[in-house]
Backbone bond lengths (Angstrom), bond angles and torsions (degrees), N, CA, C in turn:
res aa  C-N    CA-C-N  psi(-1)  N-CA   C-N-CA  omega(-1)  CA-C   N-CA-C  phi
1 X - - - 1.456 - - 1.515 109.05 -
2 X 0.981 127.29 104.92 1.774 134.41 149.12 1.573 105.35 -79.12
3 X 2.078 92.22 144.86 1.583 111.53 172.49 1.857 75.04 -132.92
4 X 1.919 80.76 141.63 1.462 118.78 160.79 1.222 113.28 -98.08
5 X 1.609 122.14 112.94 1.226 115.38 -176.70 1.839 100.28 -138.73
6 X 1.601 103.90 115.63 1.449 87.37 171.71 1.345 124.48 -83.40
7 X 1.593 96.77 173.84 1.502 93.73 -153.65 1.729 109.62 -60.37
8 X 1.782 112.28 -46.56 1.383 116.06 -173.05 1.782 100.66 -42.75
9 X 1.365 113.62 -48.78 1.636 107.54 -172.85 1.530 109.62 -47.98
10 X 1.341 113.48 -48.25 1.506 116.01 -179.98 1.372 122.62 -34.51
11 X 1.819 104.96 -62.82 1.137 133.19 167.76 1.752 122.48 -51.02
12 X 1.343 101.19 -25.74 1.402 87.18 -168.95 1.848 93.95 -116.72
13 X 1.065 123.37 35.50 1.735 144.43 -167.28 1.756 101.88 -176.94
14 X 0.563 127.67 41.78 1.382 121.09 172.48 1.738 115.21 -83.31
15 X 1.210 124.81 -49.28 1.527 118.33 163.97 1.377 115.91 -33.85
16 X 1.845 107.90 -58.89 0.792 109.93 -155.48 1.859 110.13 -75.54
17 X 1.470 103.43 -34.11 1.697 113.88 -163.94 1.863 92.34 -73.84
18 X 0.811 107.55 -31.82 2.022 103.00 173.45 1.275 129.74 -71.78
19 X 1.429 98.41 -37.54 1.737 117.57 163.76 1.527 108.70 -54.49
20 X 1.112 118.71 -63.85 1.369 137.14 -151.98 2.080 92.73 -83.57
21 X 1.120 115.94 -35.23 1.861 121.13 -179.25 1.538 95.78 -82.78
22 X 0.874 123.40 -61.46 1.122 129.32 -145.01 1.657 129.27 -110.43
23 X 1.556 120.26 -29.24 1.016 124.34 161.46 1.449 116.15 -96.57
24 X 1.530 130.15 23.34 1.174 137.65 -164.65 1.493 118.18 -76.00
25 X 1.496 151.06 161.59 1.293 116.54 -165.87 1.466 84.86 -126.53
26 X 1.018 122.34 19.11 1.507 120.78 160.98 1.409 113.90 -120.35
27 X 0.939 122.30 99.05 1.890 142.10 -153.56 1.081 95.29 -83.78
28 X 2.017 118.66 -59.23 1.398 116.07 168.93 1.852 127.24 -6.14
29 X 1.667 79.61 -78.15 1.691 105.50 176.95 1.795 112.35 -36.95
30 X 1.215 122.52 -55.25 1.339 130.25 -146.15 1.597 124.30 -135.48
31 X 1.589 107.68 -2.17 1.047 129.81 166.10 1.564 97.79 -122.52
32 X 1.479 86.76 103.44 1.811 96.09 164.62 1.586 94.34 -141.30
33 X 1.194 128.53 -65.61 1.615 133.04 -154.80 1.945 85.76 -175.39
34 X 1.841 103.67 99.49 1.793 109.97 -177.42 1.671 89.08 -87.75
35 X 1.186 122.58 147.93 1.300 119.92 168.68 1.082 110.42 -136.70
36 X 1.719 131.90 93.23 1.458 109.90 177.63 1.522 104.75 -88.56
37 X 1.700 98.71 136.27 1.995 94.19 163.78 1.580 102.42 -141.44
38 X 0.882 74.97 158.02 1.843 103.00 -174.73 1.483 118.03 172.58
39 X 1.648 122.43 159.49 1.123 130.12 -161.34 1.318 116.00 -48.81
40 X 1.670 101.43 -24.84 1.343 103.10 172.00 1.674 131.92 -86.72
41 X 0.944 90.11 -59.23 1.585 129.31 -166.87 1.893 111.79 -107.36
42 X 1.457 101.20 116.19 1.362 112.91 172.33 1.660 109.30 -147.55
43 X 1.086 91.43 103.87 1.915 103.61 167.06 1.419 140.76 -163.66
44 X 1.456 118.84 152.73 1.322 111.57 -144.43 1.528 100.30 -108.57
45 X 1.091 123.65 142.02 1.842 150.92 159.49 1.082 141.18 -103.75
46 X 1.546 107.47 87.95 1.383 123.66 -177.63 1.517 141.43 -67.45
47 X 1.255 117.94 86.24 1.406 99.87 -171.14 1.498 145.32 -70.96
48 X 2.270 97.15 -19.35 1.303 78.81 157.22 1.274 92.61 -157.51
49 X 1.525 121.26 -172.42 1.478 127.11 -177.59 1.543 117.40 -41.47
50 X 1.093 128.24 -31.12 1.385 151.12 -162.16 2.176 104.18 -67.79
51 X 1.722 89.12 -28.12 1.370 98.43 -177.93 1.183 112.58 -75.65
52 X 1.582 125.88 -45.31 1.464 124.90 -171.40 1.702 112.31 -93.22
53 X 1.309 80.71 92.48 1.938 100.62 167.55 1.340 107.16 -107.74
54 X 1.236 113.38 137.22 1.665 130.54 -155.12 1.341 104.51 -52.51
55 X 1.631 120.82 -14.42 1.663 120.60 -164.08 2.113 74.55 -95.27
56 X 0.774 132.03 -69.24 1.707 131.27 -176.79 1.461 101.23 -8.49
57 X 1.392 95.92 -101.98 1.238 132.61 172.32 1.634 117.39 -25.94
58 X 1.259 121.87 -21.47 1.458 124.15 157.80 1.351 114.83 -85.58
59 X 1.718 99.35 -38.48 2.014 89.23 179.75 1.967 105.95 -61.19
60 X 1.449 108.33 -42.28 1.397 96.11 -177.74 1.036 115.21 -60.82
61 X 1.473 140.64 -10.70 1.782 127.47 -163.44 1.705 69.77 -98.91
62 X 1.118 149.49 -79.35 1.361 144.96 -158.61 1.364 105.30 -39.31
63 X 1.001 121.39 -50.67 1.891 109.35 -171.21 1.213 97.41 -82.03
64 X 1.467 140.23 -26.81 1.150 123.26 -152.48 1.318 125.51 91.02
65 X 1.113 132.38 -11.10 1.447 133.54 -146.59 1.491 94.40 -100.70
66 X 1.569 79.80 142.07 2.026 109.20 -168.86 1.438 99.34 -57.21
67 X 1.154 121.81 144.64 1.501 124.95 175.64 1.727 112.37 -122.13
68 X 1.194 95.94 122.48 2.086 97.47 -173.85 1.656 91.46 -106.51
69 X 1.732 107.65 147.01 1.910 92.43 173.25 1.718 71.69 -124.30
70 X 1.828 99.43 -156.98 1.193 90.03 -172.80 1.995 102.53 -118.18
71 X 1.075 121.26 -6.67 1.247 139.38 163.32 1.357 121.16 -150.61
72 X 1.276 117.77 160.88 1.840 140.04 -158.02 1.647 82.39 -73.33
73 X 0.914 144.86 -50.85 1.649 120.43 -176.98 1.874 121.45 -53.92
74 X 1.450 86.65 -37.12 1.578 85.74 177.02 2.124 104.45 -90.79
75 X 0.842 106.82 -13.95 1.568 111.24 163.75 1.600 101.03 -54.85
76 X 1.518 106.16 -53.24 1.979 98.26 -159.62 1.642 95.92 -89.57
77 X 1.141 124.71 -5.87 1.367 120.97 173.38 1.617 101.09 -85.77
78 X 1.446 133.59 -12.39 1.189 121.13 -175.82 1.746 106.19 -78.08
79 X 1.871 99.52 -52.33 1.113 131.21 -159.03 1.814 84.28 -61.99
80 X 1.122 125.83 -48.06 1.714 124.24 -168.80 1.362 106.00 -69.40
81 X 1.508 126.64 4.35 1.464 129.51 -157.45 1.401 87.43 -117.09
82 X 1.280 124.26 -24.05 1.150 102.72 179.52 2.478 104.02 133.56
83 X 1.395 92.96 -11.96 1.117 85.85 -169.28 1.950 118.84 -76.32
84 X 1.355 123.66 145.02 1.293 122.41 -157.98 1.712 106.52 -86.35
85 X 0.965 103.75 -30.47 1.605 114.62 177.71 1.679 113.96 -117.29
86 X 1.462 96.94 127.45 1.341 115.90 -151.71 1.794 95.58 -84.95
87 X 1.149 109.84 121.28 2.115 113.74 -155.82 1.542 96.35 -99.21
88 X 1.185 80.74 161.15 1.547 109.29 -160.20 1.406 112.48 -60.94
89 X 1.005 141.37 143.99 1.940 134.86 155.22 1.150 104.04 -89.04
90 X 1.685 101.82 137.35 1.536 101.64 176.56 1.509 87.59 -115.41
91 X 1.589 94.48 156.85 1.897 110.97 -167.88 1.472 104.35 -92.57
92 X 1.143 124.11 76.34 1.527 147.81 172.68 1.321 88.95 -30.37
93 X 1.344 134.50 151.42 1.447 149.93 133.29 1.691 128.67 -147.40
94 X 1.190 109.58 162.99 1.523 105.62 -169.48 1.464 91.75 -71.27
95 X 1.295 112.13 -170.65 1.577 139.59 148.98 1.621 106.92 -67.93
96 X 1.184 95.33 175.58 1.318 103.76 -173.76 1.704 105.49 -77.33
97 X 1.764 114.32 176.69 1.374 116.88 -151.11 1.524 89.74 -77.10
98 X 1.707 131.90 164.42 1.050 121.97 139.54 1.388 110.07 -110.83
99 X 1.015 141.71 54.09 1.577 172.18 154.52 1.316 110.34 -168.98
100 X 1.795 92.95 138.49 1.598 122.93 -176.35 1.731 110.07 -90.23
101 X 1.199 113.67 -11.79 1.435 104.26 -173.24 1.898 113.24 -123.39
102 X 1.020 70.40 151.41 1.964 76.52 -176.96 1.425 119.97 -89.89
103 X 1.330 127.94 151.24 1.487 131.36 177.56 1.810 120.67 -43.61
104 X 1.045 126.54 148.03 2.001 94.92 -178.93 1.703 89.28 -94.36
105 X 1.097 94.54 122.07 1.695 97.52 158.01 1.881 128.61 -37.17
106 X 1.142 94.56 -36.46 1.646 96.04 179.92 1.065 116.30 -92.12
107 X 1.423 126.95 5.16 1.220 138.39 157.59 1.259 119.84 -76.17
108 X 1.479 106.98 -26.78 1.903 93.04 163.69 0.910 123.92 -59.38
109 X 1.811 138.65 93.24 1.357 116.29 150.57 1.718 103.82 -136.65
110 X 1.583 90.96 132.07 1.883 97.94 172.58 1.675 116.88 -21.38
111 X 1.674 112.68 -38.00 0.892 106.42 -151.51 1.670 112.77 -103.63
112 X 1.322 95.34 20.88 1.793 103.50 -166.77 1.288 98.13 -103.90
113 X 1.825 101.23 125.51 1.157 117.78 -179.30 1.617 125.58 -20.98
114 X 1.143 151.07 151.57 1.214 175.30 -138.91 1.531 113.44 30.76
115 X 1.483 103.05 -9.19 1.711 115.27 -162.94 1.220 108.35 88.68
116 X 1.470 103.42 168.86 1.335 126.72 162.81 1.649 123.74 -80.85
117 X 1.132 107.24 -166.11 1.490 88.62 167.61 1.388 100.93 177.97
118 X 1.080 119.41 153.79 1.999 119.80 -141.31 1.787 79.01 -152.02
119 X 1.296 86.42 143.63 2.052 111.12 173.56 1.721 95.68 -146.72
120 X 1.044 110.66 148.51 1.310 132.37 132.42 1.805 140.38 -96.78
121 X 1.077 142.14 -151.78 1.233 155.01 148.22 1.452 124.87 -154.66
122 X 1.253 132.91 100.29 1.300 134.51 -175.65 1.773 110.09 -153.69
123 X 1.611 105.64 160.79 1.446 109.76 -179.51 1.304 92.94 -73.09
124 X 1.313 89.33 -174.58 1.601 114.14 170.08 1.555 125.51 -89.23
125 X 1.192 114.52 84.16 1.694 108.04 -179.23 1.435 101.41 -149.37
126 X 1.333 117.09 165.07 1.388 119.48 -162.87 1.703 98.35 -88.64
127 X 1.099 124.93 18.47 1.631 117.90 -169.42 1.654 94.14 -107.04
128 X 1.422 114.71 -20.80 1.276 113.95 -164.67 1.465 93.38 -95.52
129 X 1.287 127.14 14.64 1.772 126.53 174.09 1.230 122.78 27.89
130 X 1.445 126.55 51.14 1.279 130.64 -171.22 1.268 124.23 -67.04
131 X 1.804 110.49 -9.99 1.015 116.92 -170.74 1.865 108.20 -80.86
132 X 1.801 96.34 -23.56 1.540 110.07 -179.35 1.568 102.73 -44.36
133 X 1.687 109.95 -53.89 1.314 121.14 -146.11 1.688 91.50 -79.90
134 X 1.177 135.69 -15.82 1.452 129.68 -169.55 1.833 98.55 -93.31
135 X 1.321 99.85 -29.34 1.709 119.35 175.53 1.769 108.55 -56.64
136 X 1.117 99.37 -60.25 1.099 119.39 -175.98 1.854 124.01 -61.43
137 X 1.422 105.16 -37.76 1.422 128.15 176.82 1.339 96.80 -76.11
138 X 1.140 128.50 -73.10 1.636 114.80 170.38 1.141 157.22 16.89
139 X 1.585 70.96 -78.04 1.732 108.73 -170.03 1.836 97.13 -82.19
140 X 1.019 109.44 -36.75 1.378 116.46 -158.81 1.932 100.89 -76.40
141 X 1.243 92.89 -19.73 1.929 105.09 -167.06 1.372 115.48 78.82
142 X 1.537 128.80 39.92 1.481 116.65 -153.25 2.008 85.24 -137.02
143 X 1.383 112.36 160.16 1.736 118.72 -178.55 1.340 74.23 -86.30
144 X 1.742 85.76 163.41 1.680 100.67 164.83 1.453 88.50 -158.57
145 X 1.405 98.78 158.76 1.954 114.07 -157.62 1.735 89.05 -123.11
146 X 1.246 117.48 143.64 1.711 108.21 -172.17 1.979 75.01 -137.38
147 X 1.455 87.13 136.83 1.820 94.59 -174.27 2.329 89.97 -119.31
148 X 1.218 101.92 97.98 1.612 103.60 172.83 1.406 112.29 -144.74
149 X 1.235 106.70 179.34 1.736 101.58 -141.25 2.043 79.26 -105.11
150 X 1.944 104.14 162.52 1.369 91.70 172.71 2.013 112.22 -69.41
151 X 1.810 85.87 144.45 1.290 106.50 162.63 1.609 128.79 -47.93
152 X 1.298 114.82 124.93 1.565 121.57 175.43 1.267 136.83 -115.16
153 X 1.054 96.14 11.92 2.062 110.09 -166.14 1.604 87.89 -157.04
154 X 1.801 99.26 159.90 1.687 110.88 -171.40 1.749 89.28 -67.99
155 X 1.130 111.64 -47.08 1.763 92.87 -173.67 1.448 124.74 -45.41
156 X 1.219 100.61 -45.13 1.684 107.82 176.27 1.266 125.89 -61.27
157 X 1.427 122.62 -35.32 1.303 152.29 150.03 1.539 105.56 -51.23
158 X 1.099 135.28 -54.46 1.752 137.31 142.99 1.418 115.46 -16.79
159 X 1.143 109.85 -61.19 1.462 118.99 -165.72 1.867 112.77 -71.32
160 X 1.140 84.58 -58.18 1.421 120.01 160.71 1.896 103.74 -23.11
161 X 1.313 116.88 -88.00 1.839 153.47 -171.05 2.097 76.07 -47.50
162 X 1.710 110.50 -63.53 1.432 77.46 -146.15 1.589 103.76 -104.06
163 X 1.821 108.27 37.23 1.660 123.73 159.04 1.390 91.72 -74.52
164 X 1.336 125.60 -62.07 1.456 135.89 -143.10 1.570 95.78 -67.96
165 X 1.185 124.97 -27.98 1.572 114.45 161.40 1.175 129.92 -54.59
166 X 1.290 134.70 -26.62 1.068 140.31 136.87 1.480 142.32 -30.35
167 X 1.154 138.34 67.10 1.647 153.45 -144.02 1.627 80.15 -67.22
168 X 1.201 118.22 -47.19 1.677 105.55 -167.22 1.281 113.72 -65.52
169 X 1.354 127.07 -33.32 1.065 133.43 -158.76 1.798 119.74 -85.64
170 X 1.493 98.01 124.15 1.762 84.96 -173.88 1.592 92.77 -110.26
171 X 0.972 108.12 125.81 2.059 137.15 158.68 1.607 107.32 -55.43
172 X 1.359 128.10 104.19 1.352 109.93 156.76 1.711 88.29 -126.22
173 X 1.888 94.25 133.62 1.278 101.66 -176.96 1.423 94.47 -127.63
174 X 1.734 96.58 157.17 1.615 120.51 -149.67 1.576 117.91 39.56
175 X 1.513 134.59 22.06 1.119 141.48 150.60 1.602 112.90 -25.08
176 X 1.425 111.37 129.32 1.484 100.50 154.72 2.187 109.81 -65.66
177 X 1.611 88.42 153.47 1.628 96.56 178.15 1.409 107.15 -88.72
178 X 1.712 122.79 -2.99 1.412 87.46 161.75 1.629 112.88 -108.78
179 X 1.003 100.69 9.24 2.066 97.69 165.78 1.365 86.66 -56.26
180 X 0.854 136.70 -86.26 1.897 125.95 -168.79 1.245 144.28 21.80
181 X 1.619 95.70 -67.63 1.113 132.98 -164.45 1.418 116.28 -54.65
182 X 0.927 125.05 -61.44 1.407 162.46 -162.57 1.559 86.22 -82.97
183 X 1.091 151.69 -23.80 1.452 143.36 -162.57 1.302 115.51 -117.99
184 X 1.499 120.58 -5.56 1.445 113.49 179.04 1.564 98.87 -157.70
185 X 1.976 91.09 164.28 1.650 94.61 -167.75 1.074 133.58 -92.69
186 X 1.753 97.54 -14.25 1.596 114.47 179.80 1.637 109.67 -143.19
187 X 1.697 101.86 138.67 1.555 101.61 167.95 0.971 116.51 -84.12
188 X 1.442 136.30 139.18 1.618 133.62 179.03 1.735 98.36 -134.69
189 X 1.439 107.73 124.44 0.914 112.49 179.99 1.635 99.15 -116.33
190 X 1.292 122.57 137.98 1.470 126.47 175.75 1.710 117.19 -120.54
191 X 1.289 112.22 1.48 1.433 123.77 153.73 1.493 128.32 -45.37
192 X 1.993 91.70 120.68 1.574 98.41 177.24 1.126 124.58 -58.52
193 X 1.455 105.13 -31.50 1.832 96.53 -175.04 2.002 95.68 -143.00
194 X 0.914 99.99 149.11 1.541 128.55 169.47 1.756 113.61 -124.93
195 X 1.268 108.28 145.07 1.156 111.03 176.23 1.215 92.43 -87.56
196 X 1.587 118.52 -76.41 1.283 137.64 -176.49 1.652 117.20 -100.82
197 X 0.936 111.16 -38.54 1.617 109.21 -166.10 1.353 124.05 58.11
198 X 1.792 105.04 63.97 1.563 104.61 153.00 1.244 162.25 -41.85
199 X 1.832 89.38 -43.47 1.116 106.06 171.92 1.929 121.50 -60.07
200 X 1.475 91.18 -43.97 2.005 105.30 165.57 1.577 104.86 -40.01
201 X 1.064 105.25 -44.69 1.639 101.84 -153.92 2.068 99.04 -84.97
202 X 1.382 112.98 -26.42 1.182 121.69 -172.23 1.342 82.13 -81.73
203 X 1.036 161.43 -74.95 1.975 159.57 -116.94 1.817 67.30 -96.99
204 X 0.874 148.36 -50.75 1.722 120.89 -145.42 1.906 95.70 -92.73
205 X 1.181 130.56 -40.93 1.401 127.54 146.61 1.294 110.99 -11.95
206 X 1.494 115.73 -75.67 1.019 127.70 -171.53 1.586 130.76 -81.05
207 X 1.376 108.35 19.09 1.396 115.52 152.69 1.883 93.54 88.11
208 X 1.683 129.73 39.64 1.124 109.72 -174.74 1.620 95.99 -157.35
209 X 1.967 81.07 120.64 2.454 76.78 -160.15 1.220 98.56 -55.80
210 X 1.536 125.87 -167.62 1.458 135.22 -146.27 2.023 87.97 -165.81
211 X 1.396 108.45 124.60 1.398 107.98 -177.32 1.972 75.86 -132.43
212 X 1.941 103.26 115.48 1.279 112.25 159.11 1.295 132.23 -133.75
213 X 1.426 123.68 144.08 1.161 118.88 -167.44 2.164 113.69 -62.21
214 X 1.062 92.86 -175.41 1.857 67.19 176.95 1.343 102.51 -120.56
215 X 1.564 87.79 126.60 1.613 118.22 -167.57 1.538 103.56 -131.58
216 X 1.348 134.49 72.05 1.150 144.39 171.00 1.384 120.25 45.72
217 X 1.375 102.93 -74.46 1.985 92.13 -166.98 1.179 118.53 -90.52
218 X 1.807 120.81 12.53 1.380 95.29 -179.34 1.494 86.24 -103.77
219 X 1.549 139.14 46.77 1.368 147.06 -168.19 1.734 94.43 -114.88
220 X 1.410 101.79 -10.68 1.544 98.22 179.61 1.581 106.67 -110.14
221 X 1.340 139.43 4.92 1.453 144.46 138.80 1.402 117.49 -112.04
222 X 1.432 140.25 13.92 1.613 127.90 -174.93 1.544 74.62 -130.98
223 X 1.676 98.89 103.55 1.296 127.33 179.22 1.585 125.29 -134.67
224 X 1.120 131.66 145.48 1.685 109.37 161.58 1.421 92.28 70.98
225 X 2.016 127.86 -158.44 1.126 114.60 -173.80 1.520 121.09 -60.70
226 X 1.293 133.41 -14.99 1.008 124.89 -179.31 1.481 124.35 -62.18
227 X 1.755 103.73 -9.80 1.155 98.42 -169.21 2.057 101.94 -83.79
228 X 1.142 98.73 15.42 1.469 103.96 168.01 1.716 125.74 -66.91
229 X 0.992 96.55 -5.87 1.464 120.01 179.11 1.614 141.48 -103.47
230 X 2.155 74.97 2.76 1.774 84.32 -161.14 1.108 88.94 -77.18
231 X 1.506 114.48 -176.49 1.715 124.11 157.21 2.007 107.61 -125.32
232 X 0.513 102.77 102.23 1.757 100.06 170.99 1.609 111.31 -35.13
233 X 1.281 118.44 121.03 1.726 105.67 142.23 1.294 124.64 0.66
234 X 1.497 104.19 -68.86 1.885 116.37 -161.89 1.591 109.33 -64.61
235 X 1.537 99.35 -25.46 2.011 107.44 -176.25 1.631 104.23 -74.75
236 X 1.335 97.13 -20.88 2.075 83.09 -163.89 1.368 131.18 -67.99
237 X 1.707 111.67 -12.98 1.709 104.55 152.94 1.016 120.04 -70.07
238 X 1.657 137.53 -7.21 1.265 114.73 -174.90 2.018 82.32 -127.94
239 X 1.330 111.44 72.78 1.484 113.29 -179.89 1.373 129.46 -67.38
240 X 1.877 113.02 -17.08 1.469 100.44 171.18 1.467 100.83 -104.81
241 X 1.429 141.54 17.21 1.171 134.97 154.42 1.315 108.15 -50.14
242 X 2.005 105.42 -67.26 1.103 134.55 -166.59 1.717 90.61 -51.81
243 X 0.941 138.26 -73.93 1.427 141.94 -152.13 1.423 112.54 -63.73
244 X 1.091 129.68 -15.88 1.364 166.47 138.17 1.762 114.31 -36.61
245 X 1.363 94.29 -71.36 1.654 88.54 173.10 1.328 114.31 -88.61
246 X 1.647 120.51 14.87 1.709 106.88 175.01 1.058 85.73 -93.12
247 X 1.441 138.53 -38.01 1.211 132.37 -166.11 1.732 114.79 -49.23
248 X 1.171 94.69 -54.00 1.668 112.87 178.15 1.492 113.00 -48.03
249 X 1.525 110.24 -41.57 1.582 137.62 -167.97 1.587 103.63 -60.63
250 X 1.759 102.96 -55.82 1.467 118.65 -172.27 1.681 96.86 -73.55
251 X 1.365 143.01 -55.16 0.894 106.94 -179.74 1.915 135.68 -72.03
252 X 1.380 96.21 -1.82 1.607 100.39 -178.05 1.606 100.98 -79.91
253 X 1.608 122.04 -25.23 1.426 97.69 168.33 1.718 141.03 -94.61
254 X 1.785 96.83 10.64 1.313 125.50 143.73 1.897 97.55 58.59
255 X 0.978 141.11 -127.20 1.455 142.44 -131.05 2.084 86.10 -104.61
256 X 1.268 115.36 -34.90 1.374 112.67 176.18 1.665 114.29 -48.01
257 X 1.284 104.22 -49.98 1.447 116.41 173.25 1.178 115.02 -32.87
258 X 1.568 116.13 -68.68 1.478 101.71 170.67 1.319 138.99 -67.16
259 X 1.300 96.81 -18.84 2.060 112.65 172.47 1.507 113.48 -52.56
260 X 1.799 93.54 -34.16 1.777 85.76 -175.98 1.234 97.73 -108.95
261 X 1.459 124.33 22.29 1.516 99.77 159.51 1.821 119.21 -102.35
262 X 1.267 98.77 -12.21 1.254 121.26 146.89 1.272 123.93 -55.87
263 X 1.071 103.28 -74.22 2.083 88.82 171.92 1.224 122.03 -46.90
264 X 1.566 119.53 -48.17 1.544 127.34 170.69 1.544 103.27 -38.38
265 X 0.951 115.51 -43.74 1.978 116.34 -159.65 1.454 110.12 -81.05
266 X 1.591 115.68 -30.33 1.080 152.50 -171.45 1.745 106.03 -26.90
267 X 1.740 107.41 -58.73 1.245 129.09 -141.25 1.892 94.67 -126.09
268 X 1.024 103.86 22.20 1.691 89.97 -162.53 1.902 84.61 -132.35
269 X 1.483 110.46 162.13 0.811 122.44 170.68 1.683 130.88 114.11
270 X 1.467 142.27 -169.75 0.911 130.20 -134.47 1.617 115.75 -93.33
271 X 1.418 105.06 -20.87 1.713 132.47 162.84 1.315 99.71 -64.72
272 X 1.381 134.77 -83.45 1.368 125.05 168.54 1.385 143.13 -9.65
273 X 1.864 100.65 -67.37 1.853 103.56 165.91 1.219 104.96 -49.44
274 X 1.423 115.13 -60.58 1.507 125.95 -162.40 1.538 97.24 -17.92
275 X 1.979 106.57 -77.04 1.068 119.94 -144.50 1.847 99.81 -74.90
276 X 1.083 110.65 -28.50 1.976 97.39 164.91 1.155 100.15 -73.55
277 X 0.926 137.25 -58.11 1.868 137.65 -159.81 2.178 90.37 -41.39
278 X 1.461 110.30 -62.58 1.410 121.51 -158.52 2.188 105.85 -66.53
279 X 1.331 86.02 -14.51 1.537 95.30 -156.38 1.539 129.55 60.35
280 X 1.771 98.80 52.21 1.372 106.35 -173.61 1.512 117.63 -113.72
């Protein structure tokens, strides 16, 4: 899918045309191949590895045209594809919070009355291992809220049949992602690969730590204490161990945690692309 957008429209809609491209939570929809052209302005935005196929990646060194990805993993996957000029990162960010207050850290514990209770947000595909995160909730004794859109194909319907095995697990499909928020204490993402990981960056906006496996781009904001949350590769057969000691991790770095998720948020967002996207 290509959009023609001239540049003055950009300029004179720009909140809105970046919001709506780019901070969208359906990537499907609007991340396929962004093309702005006009007399001025022509350049391309990659959202994920899937974009730079060696025939791509040659038309851009031939036209010239500026290349934005959306994190440094899909940057070195461009550059390994073949591309000559090393493209820009644009500083992804959610929207603003729809809750003002943050989770209390010392309130995480397995063992505090009513439980905890863990959500994600993701499509339906087997890369996003949803079955990890229902694996993982389980084992641990904790609810977990899964926010995905309805199923359309037998696979999805697959995924779907063997969520619902899961007694812990509650399904809200086509849910808005920020009903969420407000309903659970931890994000757990168990996805092999991320381009970017919005949803991470939207749950930490919104005042709710984020324990993820490591899936590339959220390796370019889960930094400093946040990296209390990572999970290694090597931990993910034994995933509610692992989820277990981030937990422990996130609360030992206590009030820092949120300092750097604050700074992380700091610099990212829809003023920002704008002004690389415009070259301003």
């Amino acid at each position: 899918m290509a959009q023609h957008i001239a540049p003055e429209k950009i300029v004179k809609r720009r909140s809105s045309v970046v919001c709506d491209l780019l901070i969208a939570n359906d990537f499907r929809s609007v991340w396929q191949s962004l093309l702005f052209d006009g007399p001025r302005k022509r350049l391309f935005v990659g959202h994920g590895q899937w974009q730079f196929s060696k025939s791509r990646v040659s038309l851009l060194d031939l036209m010239n045209i500026p290349t934005f990805v959306v994190s440094q993993p899909v940057a070195q996957y461009a550059i390994e594809s073949g591309l000559k000029k090393r493209p820009t990162v644009l500083p992804l960010g959610p929207k603003k919070a729809c809750r003002t207050t943050h989770v209390d850290l010392d309130s995480l514990s397995l063992n505090r009355p009513g439980g905890l209770v863990f959500g994600t947000v993701s499509r339906l595909d087997p890369i996003k291992r949803l079955d990890l995160f229902a694996r993982a909730t389980q084992e641990l004794g904790v609810h977990g809220i899964m926010i995905v859109p309805e199923p359309t194909s037998v696979e999805e319907h697959g995924i779907i049949d063997l969520l619902a095995s899961f007694e812990n697990i509650e399904i809200r499909k086509n849910a808005s992602a920020d009903a969420i928020w407000g309903d659970i204490d931890i994000f757990l993402s168990t996805s092999a690969a991320e381009s970017l990981g919005l949803a991470h960056l939207e749950a930490l906006i919104n005042g709710v730590p984020v324990i993820s496996t490591a899936s590339h781009g959220p390796s370019d904001f889960m930094l400093g204490e946040l990296r209390a949350g990572w999970i290694p590769d090597t931990d993910e057969n034994q995933i509610s161990e692992a989820v277990a000691r981030s937990i422990s991790s996130i609360q030992a770095a206590a009030g820092g945690y949120w300092s750097a998720a604050r700074s992380i948020l700091r610099d990212r967002g829809i003023a920002r692309c704008a002004d690389l996207l415009l070259g301003e």
